[in-house]
C-alpha positions in Angstrom: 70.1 67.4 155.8 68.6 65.5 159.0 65.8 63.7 159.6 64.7 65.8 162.7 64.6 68.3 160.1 60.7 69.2 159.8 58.6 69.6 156.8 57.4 73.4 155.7 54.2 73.2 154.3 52.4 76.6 155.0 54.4 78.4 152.6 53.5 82.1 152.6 54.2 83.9 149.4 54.0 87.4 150.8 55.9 87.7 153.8 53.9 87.8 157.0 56.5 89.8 158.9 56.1 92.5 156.7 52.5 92.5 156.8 52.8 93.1 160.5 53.1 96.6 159.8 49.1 96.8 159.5 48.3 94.9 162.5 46.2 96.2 164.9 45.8 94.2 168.1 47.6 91.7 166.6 45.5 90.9 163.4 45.3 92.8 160.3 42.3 94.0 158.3 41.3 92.6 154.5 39.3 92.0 151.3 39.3 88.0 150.5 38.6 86.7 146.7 34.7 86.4 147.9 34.9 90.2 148.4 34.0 89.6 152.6 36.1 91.8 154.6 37.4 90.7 157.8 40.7 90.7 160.3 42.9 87.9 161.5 46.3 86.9 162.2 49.3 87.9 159.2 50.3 83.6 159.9 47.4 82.4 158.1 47.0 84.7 155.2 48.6 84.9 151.4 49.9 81.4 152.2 49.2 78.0 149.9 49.9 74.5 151.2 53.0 73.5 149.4 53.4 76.3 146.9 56.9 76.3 146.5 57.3 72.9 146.6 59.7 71.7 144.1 60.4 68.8 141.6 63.2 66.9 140.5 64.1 68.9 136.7 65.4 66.0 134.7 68.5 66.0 132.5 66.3 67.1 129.5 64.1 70.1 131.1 67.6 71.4 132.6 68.7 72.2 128.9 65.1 73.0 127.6 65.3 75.5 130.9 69.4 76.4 129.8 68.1 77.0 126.4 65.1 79.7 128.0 67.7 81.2 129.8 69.8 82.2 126.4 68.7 86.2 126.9 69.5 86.5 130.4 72.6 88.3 130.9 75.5 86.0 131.9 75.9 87.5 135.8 72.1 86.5 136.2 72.5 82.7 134.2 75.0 81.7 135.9 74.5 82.3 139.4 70.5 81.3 139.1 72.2 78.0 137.3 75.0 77.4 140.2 71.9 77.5 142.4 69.9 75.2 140.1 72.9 72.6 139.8 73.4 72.8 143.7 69.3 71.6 144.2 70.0 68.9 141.8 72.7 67.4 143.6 71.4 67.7 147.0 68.0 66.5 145.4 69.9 63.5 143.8 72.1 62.8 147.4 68.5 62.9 149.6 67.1 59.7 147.0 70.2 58.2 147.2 70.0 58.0 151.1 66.4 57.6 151.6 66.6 54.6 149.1 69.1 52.9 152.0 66.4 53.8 154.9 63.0 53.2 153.3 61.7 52.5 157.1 62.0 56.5 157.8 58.7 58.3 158.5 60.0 61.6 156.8 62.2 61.2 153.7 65.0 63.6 153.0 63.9 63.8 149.9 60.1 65.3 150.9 61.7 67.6 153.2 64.5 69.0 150.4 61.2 69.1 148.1 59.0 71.2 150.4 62.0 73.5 152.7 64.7 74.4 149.8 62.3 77.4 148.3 60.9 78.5 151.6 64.2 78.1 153.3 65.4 80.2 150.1 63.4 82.9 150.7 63.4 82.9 154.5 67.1 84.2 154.4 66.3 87.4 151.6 63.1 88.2 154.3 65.9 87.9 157.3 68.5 89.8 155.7 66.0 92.7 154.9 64.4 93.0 158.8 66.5 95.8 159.7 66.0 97.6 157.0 62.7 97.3 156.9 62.9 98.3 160.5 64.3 101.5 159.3 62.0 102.2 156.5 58.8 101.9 158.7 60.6 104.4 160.8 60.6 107.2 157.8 64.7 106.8 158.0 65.9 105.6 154.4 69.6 106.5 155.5 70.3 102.4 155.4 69.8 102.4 152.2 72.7 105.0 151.4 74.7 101.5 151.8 75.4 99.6 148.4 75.1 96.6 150.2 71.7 97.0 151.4 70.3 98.6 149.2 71.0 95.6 146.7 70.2 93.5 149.5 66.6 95.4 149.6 66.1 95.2 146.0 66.8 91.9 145.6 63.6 91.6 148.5 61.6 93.1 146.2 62.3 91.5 143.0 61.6 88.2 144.8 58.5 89.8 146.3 57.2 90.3 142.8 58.4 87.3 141.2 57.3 84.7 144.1 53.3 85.7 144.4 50.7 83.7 142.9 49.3 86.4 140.7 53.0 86.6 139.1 53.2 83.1 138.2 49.7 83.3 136.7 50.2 86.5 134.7 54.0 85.7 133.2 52.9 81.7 132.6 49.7 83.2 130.3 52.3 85.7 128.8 54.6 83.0 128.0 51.8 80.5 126.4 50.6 83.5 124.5 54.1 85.1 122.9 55.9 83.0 120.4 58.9 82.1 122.2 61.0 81.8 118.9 60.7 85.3 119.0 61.7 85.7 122.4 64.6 82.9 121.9 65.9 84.8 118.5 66.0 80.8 117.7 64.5 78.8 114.6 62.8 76.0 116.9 60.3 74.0 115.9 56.8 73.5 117.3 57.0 70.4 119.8 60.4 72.4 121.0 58.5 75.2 122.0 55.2 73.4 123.1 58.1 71.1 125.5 59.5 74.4 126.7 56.7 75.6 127.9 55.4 72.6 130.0 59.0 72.3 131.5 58.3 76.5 132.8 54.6 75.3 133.9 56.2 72.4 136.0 59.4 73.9 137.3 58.1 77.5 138.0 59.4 77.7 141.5 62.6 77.7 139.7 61.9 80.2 137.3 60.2 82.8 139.7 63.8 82.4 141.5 65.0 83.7 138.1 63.0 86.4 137.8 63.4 87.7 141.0 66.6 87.6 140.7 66.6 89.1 137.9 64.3 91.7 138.5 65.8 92.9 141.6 69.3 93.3 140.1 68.3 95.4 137.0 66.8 97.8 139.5 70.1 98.0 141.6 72.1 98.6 138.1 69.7 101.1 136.6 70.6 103.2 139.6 67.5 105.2 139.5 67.1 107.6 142.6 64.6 106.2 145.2 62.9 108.0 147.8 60.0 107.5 151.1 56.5 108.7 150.7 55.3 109.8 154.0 51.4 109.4 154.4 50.4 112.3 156.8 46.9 111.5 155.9 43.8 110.2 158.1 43.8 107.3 154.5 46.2 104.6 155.1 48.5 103.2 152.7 47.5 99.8 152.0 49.0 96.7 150.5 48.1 93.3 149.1 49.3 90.0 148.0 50.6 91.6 145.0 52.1 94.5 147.2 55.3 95.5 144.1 52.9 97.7 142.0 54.4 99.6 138.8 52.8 102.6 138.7 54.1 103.7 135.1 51.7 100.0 134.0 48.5 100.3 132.3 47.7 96.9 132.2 48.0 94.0 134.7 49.2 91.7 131.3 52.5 91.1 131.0 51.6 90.1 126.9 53.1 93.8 126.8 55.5 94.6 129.2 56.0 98.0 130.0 58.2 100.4 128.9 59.5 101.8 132.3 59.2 101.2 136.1 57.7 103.5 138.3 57.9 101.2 141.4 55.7 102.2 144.6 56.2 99.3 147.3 53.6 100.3 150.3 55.8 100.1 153.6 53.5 100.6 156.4 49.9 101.8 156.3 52.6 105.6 156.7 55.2 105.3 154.5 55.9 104.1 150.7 59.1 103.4 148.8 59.7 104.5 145.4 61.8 104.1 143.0 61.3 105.9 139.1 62.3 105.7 135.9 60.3 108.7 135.6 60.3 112.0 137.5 55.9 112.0 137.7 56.2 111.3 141.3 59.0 113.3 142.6 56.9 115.7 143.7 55.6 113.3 146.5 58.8 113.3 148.8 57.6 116.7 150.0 53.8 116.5 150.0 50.9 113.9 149.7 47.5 114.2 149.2 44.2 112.6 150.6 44.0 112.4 146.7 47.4 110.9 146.5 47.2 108.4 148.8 43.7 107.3 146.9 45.3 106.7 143.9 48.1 104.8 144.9 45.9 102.6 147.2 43.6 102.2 144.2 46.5 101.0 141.8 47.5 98.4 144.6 43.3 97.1 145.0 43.2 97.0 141.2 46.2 94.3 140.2 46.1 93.0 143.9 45.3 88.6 143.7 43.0 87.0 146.5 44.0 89.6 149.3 43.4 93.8 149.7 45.1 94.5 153.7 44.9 97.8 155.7 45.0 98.5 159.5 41.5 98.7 159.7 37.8 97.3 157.8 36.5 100.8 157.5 39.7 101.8 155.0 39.2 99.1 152.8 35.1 100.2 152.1 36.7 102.4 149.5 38.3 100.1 147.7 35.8 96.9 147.4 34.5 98.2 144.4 38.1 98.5 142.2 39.3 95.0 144.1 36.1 92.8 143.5 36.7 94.3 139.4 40.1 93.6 139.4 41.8 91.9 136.4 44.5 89.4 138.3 41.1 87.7 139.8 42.5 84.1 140.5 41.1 81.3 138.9 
């Protein structure tokens, strides 16, 4: 850690290199939360001032947040934990110092808070540029590699678990479910109620989890995975909520779904999927105008403050579904 280090405060929560791949002339087309439809640069949109800022977890929420993490399998606990235990100590080391130079401008400490989960995510967005390259190309080949293709699924668990709409949606699941349940744990009431304000508080830890999480079961459930090509005059499109399970009825997670039918737009040409079921194997060969419709309709309905395509005129179709949508934000 050094103090010419500089603060990261613009933290985008969908990536903005990826949302390149609608630009045109350099800016890229989209429905805002006011339902006014407009184009500007990818650097100043699905970002939040200090969204994945973290906070010191004390002593007590570390085993309220080790007793939540009971279910996970060990692989997942104990890596996500290794990473939690390493933020703590750094955390701890930056208060130490800054408490010997109180004169600094900067403190270590408010640069570890507001760099560690950007800087976190920064390197899964990096390692996935090439294949992203690839995919945008209509050549899935690099993902015949074990390496990147866990590497590109651990991208898109993260891409699910890191958005705004996520944390909203699993935070109301969680208040709503009675976590006993969930724990298969007698614990009393203040327990739980305590539990739950340490997941409120120390989210940007838990959607770390989850991603990780998330993206690993995919690589282990080995499902076969496949590019839609869009031959269409209808673009793909995408949104701040761009991982959209197709097999989903419901943008609730108070009842998760059975099985994943996972359509990831790529470019405003291509898709990746990857199924549980076999509904949309038919797609690798042929596409629809009526195809491409629904799937852009799944992504306007459960997308968050932000519907993107390559161009205004696309998105006409899809005001109506995004200004009705259920993962409205608050």
């Amino acid at each position: 850690m050094k103090k010419e280090m500089q603060i990261k405060r613009k933290h985008h929560f969908v990536w903005s290199h990826y949302l390149k791949n609608w630009q045109q002339e350099k800016k890229v087309s989209y429905i805002n939360s006011k339902g006014n439809t407009s184009s500007d640069s990818v650097k100043g949109l699905a970002r939040e001032i200090d969204f994945y800022k973290i906070s010191y977890m004390t002593d007590e929420e570390y085993k309220l947040i080790k007793l939540y993490l009971r279910p996970f399998i060990p692989f997942i606990r104990e890596y996500v934990l290794d990473i939690l235990d390493d933020i703590r100590s750094k955390l701890k080391l930056a208060k130490h110092l800054d408490s010997s130079n109180p004169e600094e401008q900067h403190s270590l400490t408010t640069i570890y808070e507001h760099n560690v989960l950007e800087d976190f995510h920064s390197q899964f967005e990096k390692n996935t540029i090439e294949i992203l390259e690839y995919l945008s190309k209509g050549d899935i080949s690099i993902l015949n590699d074990s390496q990147n293709l866990i590497t590109f699924y651990s991208f898109l668990g993260h891409q699910c678990a890191r958005t705004k709409a996520f944390k909203e949606k699993s935070l109301n699941a969680i208040k709503s479910e009675p976590l006993q349940n969930y724990l298969s744990l007698n614990v009393d009431e203040d327990m739980v109620n305590s539990l739950i304000t340490v997941l409120d508080k120390h989210w940007w830890f838990m959607s770390m989890v989850l991603g990780t999480s998330l993206g690993y079961n995919i690589f282990i459930a080995d499902k076969p995975f496949f590019l839609i090509e869009n031959k269409t005059a209808l673009p793909f499109l995408t949104s701040d909520q761009p991982f959209t399970n197709m097999y989903a009825k419901s943008t609730s997670l108070k009842i998760p779904p059975k099985k994943l039918d996972l359509y990831f737009p790529i470019s405003p040409n291509y898709a990746f999927m990857v199924n549980d079921t076999a509904k949309y194997d038919f797609f690798k060969s042929t596409l629809t105008i009526d195809d491409v419709h629904n799937f852009n309709f799944a992504v306007s309905s459960k997308a968050y403050s932000f519907l993107f395509s390559n161009s205004e005129s696309s998105l006409s179709f899809y005001r109506k579904a995004f200004i009705n949508r259920k993962a409205m934000p608050k």
